[in-house]
Every structure is written in C-alpha cells, then in structure tokens.
N, CA, C and O atoms as a printed pandas DataFrame, in Angstrom:
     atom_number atom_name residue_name chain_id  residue_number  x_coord  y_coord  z_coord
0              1         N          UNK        A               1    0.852   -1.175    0.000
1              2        CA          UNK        A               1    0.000    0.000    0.000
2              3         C          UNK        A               1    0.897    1.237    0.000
3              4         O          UNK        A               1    1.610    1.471    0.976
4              5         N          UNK        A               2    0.880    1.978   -0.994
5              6        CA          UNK        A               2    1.381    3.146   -0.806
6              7         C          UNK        A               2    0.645    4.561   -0.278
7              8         O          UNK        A               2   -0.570    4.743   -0.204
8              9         N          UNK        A               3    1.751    5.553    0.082
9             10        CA          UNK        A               3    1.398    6.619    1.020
10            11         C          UNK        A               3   -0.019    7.060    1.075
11            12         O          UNK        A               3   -0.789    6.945    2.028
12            13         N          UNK        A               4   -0.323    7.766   -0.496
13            14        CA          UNK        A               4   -1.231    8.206   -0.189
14            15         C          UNK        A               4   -2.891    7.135   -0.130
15            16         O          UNK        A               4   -3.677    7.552    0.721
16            17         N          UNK        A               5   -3.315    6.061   -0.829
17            18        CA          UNK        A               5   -3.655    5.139   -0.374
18            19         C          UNK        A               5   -3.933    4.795    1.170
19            20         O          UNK        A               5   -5.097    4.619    1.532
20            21         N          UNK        A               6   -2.758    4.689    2.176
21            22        CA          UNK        A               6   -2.904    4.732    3.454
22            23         C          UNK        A               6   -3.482    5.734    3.927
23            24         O          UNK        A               6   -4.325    5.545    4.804
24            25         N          UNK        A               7   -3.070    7.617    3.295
25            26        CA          UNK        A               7   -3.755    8.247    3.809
26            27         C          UNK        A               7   -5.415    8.431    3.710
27            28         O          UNK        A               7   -6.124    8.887    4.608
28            29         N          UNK        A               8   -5.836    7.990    2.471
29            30        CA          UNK        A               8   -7.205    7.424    2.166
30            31         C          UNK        A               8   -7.719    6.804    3.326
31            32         O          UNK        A               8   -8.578    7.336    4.030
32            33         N          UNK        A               9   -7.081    5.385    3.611
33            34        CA          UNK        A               9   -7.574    4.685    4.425
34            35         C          UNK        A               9   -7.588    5.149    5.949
35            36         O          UNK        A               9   -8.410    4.566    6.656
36            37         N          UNK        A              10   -6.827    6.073    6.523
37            38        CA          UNK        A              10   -6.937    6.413    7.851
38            39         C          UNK        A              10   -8.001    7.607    8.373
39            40         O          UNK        A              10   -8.562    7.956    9.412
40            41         N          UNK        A              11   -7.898    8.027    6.867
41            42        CA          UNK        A              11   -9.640    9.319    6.912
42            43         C          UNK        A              11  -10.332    8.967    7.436
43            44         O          UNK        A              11  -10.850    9.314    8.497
44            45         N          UNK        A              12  -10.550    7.815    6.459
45            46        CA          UNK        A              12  -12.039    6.976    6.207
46            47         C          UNK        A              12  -12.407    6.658    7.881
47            48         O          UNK        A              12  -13.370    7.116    8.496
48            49         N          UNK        A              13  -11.457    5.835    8.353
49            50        CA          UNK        A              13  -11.287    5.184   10.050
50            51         C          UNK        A              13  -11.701    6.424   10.771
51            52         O          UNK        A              13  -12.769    6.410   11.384
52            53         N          UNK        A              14  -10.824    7.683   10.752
53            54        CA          UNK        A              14  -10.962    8.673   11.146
54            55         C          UNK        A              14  -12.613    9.300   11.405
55            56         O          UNK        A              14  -13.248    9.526   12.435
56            57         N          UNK        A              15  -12.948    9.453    9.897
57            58        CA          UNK        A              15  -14.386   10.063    9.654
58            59         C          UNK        A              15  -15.681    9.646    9.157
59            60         O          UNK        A              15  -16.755   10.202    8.929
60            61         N          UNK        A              16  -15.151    8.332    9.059
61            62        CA          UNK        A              16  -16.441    7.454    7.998
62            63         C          UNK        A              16  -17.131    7.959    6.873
63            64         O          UNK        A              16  -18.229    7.778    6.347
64            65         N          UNK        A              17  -15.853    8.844    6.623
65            66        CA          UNK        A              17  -16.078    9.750    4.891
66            67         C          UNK        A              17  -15.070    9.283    4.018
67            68         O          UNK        A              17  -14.017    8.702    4.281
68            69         N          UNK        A              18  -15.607    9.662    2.829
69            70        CA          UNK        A              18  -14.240    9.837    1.405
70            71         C          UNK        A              18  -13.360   11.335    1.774
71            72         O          UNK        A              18  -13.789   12.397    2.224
72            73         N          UNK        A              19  -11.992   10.933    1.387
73            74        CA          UNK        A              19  -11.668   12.033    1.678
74            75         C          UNK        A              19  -11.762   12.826    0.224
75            76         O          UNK        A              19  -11.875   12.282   -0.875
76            77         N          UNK        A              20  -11.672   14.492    0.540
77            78        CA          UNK        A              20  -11.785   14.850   -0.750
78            79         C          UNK        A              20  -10.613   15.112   -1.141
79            80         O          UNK        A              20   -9.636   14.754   -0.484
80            81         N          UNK        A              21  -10.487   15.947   -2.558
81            82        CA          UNK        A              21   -8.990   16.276   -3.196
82            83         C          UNK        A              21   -8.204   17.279   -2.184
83            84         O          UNK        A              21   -7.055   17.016   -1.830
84            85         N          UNK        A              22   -8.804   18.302   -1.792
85            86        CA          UNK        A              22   -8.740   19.170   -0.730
86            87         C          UNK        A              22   -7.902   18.426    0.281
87            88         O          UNK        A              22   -6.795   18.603    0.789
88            89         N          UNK        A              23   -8.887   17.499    0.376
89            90        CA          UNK        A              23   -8.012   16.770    1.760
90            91         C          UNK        A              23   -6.570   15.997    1.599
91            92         O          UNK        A              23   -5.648   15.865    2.404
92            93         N          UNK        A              24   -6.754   15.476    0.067
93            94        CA          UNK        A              24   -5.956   14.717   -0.105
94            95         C          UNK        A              24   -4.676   15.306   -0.639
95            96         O          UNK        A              24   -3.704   14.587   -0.866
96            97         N          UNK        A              25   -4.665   16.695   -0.856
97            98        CA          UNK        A              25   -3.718   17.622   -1.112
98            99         C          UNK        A              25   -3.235   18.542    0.093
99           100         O          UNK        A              25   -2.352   19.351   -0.195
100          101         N          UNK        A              26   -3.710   18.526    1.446
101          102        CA          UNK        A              26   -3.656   19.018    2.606
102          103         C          UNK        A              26   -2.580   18.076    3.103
103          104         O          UNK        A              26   -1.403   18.428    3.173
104          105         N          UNK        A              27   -2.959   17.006    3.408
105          106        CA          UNK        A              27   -2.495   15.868    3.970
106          107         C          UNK        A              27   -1.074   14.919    2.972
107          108         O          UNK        A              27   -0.285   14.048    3.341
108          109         N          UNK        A              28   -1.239   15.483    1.872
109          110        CA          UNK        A              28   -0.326   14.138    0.933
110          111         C          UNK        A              28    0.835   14.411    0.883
111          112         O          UNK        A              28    1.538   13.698    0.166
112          113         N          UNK        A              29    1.594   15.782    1.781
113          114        CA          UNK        A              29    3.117   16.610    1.442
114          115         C          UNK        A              29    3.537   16.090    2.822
115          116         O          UNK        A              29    4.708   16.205    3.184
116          117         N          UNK        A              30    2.575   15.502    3.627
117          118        CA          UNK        A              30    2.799   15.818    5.510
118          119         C          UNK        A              30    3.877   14.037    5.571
119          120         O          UNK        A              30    3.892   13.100    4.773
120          121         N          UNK        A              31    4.441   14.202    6.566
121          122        CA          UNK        A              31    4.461   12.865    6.914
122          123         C          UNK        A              31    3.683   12.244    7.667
123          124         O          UNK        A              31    2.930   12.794    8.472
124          125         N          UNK        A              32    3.798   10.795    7.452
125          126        CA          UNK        A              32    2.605   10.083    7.537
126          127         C          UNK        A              32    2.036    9.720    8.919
127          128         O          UNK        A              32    0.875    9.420    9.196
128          129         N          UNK        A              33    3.293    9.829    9.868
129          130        CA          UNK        A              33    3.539   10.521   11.387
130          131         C          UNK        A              33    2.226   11.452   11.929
131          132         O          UNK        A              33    1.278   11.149   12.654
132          133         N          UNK        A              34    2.594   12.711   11.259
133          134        CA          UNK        A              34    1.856   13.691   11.192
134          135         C          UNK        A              34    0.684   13.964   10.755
135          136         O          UNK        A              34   -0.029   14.820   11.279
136          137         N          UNK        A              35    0.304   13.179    9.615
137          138        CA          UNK        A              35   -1.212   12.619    9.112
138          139         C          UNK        A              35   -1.972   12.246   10.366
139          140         O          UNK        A              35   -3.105   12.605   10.685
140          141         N          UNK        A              36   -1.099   11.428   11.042
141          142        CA          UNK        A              36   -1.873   10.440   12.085
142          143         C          UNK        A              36   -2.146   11.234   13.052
143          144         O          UNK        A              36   -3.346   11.260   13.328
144          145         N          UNK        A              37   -1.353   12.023   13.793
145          146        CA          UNK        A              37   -1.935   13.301   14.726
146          147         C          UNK        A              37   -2.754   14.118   14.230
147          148         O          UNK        A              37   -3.452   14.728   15.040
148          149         N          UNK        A              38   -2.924   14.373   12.918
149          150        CA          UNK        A              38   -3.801   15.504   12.821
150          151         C          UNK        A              38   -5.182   14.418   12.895
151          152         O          UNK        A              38   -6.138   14.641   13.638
152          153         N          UNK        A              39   -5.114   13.587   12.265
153          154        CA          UNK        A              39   -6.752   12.850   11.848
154          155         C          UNK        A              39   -7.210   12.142   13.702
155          156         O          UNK        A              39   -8.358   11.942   14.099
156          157         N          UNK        A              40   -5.971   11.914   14.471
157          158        CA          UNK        A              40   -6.114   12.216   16.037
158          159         C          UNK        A              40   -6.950   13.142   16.160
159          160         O          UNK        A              40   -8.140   12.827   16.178
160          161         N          UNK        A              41   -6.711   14.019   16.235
161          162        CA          UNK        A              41   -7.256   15.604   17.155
162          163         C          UNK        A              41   -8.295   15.881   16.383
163          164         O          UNK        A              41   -9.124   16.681   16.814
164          165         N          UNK        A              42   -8.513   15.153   14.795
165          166        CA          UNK        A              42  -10.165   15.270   14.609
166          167         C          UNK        A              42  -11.112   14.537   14.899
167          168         O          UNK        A              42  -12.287   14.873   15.047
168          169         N          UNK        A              43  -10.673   13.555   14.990
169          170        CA          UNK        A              43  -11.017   12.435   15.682
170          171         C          UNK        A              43  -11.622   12.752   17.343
171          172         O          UNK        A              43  -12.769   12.450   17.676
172          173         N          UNK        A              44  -10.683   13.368   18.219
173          174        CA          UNK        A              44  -10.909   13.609   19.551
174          175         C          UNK        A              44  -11.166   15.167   19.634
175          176         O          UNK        A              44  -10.740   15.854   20.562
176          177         N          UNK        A              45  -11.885   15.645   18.599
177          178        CA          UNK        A              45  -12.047   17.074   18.730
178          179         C          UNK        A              45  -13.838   16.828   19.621
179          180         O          UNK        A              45  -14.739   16.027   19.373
180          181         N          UNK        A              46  -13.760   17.568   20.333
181          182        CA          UNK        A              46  -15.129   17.869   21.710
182          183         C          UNK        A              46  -16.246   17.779   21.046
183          184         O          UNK        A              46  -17.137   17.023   21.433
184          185         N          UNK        A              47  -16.373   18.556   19.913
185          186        CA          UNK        A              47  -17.759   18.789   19.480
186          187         C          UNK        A              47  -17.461   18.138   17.674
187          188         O          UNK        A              47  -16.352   18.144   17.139
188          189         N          UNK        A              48  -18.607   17.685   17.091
189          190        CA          UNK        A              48  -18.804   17.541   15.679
190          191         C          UNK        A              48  -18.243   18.175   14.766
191          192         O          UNK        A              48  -18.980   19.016   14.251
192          193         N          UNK        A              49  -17.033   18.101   14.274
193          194        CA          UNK        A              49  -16.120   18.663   13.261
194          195         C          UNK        A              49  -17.049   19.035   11.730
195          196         O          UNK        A              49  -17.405   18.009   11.150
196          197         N          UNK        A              50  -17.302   19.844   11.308
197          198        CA          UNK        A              50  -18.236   20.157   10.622
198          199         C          UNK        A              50  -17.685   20.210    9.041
199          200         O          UNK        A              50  -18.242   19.806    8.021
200          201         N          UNK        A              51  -16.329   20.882    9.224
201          202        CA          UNK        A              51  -15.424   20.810    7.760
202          203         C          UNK        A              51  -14.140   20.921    8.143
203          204         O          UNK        A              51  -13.310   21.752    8.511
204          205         N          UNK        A              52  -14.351   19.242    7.815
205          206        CA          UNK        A              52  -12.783   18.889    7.951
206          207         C          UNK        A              52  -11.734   19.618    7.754
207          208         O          UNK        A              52  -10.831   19.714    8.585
208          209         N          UNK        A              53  -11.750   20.312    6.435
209          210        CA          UNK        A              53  -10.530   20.605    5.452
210          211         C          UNK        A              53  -10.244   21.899    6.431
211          212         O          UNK        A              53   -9.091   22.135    6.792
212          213         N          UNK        A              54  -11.283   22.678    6.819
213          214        CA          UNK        A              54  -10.856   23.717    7.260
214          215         C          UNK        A              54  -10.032   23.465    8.741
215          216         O          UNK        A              54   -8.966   23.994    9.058
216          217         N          UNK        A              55  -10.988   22.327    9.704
217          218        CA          UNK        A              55  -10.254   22.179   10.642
218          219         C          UNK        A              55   -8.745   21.523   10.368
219          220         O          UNK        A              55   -7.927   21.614   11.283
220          221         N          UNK        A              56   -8.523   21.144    9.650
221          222        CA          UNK        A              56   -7.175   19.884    9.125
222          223         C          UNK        A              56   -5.968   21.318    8.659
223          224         O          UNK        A              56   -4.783   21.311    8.990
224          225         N          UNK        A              57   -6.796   22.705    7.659
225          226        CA          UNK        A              57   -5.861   23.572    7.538
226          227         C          UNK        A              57   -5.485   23.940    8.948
227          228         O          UNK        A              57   -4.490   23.542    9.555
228          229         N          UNK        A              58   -6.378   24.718    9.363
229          230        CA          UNK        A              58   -6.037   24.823   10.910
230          231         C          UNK        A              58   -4.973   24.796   11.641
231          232         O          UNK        A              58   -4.291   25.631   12.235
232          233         N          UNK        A              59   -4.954   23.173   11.416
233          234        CA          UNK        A              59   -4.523   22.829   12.756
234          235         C          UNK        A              59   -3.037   22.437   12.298
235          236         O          UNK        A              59   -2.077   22.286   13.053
236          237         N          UNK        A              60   -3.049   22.313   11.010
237          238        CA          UNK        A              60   -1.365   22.394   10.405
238          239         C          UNK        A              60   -0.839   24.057   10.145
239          240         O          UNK        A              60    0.352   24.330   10.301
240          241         N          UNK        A              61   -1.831   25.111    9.743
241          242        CA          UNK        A              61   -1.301   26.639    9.695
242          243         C          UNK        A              61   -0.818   26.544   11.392
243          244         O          UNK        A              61    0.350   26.449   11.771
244          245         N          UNK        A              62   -1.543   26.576   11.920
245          246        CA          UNK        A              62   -1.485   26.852   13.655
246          247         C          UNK        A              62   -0.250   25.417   14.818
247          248         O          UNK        A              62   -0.016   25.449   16.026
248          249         N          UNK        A              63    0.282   24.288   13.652
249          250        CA          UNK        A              63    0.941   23.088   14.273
250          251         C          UNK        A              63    0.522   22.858   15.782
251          252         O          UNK        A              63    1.039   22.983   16.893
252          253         N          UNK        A              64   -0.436   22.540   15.351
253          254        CA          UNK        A              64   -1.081   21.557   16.454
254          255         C          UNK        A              64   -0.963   20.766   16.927
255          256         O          UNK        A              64   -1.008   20.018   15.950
256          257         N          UNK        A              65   -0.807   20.058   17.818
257          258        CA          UNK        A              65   -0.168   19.017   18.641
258          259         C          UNK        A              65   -1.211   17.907   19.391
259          260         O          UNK        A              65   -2.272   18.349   19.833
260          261         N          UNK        A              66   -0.964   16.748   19.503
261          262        CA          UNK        A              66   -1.798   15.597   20.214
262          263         C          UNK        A              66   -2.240   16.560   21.728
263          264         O          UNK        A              66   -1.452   17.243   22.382
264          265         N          UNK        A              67   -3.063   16.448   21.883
265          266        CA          UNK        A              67   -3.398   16.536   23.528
266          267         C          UNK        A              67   -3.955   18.001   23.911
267          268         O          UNK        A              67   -4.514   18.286   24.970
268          269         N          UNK        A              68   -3.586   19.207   22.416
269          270        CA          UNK        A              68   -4.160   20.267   22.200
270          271         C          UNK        A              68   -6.037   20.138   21.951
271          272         O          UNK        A              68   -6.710   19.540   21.111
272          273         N          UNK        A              69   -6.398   21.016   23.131
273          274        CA          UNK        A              69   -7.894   20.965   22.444
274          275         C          UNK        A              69   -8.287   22.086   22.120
275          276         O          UNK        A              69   -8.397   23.036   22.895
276          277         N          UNK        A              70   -8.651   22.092   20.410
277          278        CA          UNK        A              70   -9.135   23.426   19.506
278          279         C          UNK        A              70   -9.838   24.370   20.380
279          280         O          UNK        A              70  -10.381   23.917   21.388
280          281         N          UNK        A              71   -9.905   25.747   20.099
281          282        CA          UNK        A              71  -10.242   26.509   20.927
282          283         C          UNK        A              71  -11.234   27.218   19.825
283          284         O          UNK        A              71  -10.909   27.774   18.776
284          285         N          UNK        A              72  -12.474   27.039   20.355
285          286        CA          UNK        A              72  -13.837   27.522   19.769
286          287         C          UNK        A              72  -13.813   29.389   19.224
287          288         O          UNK        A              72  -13.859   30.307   20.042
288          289         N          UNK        A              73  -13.745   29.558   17.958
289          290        CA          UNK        A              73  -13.826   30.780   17.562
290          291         C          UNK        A              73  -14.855   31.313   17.944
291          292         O          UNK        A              73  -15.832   30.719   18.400
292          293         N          UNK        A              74  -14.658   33.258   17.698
293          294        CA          UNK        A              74  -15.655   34.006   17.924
294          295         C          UNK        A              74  -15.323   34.420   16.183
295          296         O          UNK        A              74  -14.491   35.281   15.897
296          297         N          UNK        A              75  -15.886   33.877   15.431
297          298        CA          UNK        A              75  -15.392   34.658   13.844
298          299         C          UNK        A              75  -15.584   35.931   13.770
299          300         O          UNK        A              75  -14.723   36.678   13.306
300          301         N          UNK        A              76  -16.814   36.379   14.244
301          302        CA          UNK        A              76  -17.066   38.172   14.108
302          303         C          UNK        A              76  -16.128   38.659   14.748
303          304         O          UNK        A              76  -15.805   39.687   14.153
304          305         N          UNK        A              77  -15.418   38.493   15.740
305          306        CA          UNK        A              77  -14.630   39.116   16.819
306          307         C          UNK        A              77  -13.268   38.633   15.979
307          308         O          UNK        A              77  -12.372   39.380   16.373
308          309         N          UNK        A              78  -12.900   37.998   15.305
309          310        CA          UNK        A              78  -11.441   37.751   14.970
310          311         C          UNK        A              78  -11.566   38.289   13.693
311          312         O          UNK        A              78  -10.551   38.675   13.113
312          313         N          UNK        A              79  -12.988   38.398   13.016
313          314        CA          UNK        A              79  -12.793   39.601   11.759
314          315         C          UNK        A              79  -12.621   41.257   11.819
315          316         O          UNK        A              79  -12.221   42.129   11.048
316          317         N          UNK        A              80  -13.196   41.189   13.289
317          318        CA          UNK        A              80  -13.127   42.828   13.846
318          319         C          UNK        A              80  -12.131   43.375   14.255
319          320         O          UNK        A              80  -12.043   44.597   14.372
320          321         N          UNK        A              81  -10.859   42.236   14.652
321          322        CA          UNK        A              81   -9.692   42.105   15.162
322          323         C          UNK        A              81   -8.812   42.762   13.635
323          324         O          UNK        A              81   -8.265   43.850   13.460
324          325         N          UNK        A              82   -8.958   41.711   12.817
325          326        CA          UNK        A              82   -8.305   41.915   11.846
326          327         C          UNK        A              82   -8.515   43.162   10.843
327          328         O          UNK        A              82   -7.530   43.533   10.204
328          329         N          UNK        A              83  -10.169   44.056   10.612
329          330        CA          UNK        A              83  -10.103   44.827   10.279
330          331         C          UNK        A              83   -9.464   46.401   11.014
331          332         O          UNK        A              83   -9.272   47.567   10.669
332          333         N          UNK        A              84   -9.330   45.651   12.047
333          334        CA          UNK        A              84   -8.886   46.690   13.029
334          335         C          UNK        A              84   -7.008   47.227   12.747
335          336         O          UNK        A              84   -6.493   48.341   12.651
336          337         N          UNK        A              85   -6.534   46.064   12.701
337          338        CA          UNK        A              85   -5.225   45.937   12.207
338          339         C          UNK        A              85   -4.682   46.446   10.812
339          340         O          UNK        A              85   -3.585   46.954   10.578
340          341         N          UNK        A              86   -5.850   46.153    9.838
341          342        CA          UNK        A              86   -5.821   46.744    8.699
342          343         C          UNK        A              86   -6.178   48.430    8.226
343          344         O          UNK        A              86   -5.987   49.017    7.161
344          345         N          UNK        A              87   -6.902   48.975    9.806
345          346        CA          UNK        A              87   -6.849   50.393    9.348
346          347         C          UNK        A              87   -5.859   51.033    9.928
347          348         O          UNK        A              87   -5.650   52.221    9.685
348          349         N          UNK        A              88   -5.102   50.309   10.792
349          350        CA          UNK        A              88   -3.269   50.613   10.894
350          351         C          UNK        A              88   -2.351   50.386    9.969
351          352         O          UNK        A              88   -1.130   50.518   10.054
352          353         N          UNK        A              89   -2.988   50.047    9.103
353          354        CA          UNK        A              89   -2.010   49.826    7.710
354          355         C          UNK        A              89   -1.056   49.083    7.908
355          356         O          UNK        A              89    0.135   49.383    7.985
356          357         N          UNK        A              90   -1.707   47.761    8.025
357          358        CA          UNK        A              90   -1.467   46.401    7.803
358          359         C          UNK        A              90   -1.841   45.813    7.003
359          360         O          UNK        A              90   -3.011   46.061    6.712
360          361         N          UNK        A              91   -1.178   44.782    6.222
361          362        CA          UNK        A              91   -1.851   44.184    5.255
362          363         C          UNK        A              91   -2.845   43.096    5.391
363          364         O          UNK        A              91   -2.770   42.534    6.483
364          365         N          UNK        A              92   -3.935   42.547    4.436
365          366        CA          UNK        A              92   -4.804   41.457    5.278
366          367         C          UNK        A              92   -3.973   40.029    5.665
367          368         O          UNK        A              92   -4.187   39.456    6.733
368          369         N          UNK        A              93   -3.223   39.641    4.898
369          370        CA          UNK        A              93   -2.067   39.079    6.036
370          371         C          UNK        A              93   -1.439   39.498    6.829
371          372         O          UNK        A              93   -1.250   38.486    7.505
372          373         N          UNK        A              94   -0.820   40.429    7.412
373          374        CA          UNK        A              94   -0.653   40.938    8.027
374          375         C          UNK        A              94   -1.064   40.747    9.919
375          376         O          UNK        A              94   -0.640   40.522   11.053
376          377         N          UNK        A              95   -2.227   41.058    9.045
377          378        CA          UNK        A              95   -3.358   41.516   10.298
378          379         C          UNK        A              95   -4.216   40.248   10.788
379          380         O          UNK        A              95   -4.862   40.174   11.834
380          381         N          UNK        A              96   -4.077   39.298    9.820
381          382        CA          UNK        A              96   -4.606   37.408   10.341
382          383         C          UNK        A              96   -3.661   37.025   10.777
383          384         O          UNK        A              96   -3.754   35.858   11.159
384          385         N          UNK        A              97   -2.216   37.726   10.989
385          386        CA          UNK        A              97   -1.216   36.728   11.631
386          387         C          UNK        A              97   -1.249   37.790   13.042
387          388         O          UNK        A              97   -1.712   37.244   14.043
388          389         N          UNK        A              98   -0.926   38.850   13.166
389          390        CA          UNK        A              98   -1.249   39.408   14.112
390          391         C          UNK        A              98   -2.453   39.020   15.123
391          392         O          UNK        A              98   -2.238   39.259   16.312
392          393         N          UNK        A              99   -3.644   38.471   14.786
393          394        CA          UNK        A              99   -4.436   38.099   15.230
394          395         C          UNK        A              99   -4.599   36.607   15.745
395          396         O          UNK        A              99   -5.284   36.161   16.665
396          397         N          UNK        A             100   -3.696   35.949   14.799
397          398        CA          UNK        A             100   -3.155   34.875   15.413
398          399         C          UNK        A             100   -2.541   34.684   16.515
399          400         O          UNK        A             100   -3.054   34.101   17.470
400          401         N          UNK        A             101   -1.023   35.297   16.499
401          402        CA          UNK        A             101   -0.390   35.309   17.266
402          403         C          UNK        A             101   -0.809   36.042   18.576
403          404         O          UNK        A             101   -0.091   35.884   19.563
404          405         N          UNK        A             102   -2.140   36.991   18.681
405          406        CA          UNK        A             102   -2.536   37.714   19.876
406          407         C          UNK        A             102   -3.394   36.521   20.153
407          408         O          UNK        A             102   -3.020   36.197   21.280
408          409         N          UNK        A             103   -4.494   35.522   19.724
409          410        CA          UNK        A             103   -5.029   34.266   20.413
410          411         C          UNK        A             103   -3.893   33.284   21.067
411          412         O          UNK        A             103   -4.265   32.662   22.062
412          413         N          UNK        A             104   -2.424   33.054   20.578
413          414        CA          UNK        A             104   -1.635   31.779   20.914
414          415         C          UNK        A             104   -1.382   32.505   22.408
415          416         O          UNK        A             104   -1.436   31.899   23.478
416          417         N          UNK        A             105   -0.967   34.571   22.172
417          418        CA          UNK        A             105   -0.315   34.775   23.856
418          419         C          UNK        A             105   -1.854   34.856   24.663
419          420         O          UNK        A             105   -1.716   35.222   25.830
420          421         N          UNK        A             106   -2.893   34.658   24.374
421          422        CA          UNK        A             106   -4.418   34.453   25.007
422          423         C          UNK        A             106   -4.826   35.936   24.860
423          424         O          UNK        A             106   -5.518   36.246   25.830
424          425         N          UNK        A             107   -4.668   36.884   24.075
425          426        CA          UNK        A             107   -5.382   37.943   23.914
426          427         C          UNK        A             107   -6.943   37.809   23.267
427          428         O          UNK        A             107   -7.333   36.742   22.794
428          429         N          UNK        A             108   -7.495   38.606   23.293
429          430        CA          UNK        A             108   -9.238   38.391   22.400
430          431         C          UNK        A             108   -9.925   37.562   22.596
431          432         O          UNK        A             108  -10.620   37.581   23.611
432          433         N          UNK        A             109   -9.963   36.906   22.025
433          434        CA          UNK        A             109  -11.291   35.797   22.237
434          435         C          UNK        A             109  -10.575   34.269   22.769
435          436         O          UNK        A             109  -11.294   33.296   22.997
C-alpha cells in the first residue's frame, strides 16, 4: 500500500467519509507521522467537526499538537480584530497573523 492510499484509508477510520482532493492535497506533502496526529485531534475534537478541510488547515497553519484541544472561535470578533489591524495599515495578512499570534499569547477571544 502506498502513502497516499494509506492516507485514504486512515480518513475513512478517522471520519467514515471519502476524503476529498482538498483533503488529499492538505495531507499528501505531511508525513505520515503527522497525518496520524492531525486525523487524532479530529477524531478527539469535543464537538462535531463540521469541515474537515478547514479544521485539518487549521490545525497544520497553527501546528497543532496531540493533547491540544481546539479553541472555539468568535469569527465576528477575529474579523473585527483583523479589520482593526488593517486600518493601521497592515496588510490582510498581516493583520490574520497578528491576530493569530494575539489568540496563541491568550489575547481576544
């Protein structure tokens, strides 16, 4: 069985879904190590994972770790964050990493 094949098969275990291309292009650069922790923490995520792909970007933009439990957004409040940053003349990246990095030291929401 090769890589990505396996990663097929540990979704599936994972989610009792097909994975999609999305997914299978998220997941197919990672090692296969690392496949396995992320489809972990969706797996043991608290509440009903609703879209995968987004939680799976997530949690590889943000390197997420076994034993981490996702921390429930306020989206209006992290878009208000970020437009906020942007009328300091920041760029909209910029101002999503700024906003990032103010949730990791526990600022905002």
């Amino acid at each position: 069985m090769n890589k990505h094949m396996a990663i097929d098969q540990v979704y599936r275990i994972a989610t009792l879904t097909e994975p999609t291309e999305e997914i299978r292009s998220l997941l197919g650069d990672l090692a296969f190590d690392r496949v396995l922790e992320l489809l972990l923490m969706l797996r043991q995520s608290p509440g009903k994972v609703r879209h995968p792909e987004g939680f799976l970007r997530r949690a590889i933009l943000e390197d997420w770790q076994p034993g981490q439990i996702p921390q429930k957004l306020d989206r209006r409040t992290e878009n208000a964050e970020e437009r906020y940053y942007m009328r300091r003349g920041y760029s909209p990246e910029q101002a999503r990493q700024a906003v990032q990095e103010g949730r990791q030291k526990g600022w905002g929401v």
